[in-house]
PAFI-601705 format. One record per residue (C-alpha): y, x, z; residue number from 0. Coordinates in steps of 0.02 Angstrom, whole numbers, plus 32768, in hexadecimal, padded with zeros to 4 digits. Each point is the difference from the previous one (the first is absolute). Layout:
BEGIN
north east up i
Y X Z NUM
...
//
This chain:
BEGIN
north east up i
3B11 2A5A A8D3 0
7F6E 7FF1 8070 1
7FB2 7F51 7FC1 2
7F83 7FE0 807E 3
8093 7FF2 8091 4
8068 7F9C 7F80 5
7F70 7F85 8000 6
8016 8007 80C0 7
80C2 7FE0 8008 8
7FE5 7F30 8035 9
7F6B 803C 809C 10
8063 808E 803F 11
80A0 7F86 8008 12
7FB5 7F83 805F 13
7FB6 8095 807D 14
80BA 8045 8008 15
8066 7F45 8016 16
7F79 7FE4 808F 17
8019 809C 8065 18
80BD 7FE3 7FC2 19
8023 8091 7F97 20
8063 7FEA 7F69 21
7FF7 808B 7F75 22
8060 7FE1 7F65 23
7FB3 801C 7F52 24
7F46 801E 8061 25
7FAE 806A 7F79 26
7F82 8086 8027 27
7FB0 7FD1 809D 28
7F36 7FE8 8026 29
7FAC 7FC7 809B 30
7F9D 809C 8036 31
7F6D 7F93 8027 32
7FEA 7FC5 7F59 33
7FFF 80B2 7FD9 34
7F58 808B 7FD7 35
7FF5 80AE 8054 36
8022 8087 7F8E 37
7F71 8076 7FF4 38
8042 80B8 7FE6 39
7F66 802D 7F95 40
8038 7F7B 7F8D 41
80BD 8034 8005 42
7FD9 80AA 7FCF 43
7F61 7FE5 7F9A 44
8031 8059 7F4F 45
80A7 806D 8050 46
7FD7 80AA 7FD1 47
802B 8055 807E 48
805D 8095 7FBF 49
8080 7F87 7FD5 50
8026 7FBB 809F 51
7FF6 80BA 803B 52
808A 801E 7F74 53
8068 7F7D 8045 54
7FF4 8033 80B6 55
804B 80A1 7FBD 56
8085 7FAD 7FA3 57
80B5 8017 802A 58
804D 7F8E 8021 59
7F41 7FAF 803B 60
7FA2 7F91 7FB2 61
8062 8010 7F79 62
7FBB 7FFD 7F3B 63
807E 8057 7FBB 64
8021 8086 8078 65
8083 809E 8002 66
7F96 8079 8029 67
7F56 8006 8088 68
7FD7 805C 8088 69
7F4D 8025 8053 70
801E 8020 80B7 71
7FC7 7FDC 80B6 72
8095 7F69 7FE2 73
7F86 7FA5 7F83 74
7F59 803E 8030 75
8016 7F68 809C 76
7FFE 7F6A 7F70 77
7F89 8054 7F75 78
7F7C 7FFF 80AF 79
8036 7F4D 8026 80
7FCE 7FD1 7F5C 81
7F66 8066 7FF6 82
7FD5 7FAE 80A7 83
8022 7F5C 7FAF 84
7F96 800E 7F6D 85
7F70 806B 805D 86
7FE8 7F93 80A6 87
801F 7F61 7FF7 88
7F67 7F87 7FD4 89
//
């Protein structure tokens, strides 16, 4: 349960009654303004990488308990995404 848009629920009814949209059982949502930027240094501060290279090579993907894995031009794409991720971005 995500408590901080639970503690929402009675602002983002009174946004949705006034634009008249009617959701039943309104759980879950946050008003992206209220919300912070997610810094990718941050979200992947302490990953080793080897494991996210592990799971890129996963089959099925991203899987943590694969079959089997397989290192080929298929999952060199994401293992450089993420490198790219972790390396570049400030």
């Amino acid at each position: 349960m995500d408590l901080g848009a639970y503690a929402q629920i009675e602002k983002i009814e009174k946004i949705a009654k006034a634009n008249d949209i009617e959701v039943p059982r309104l759980r879950g949502y946050r008003l992206m303004k209220d919300e912070e930027k997610v810094n990718y240094i941050d979200l992947f501060d302490g990953i080793d990488i080897t494991c996210v290279e592990d799971l890129c090579e996963s089959v099925p993907f991203w899987s943590t308990k694969p079959y089997y894995w397989v290192s080929s031009s298929y999952t060199d794409y994401p293992k450089r995404f993420f490198w790219n991720i972790k390396i570049t971005n400030p």
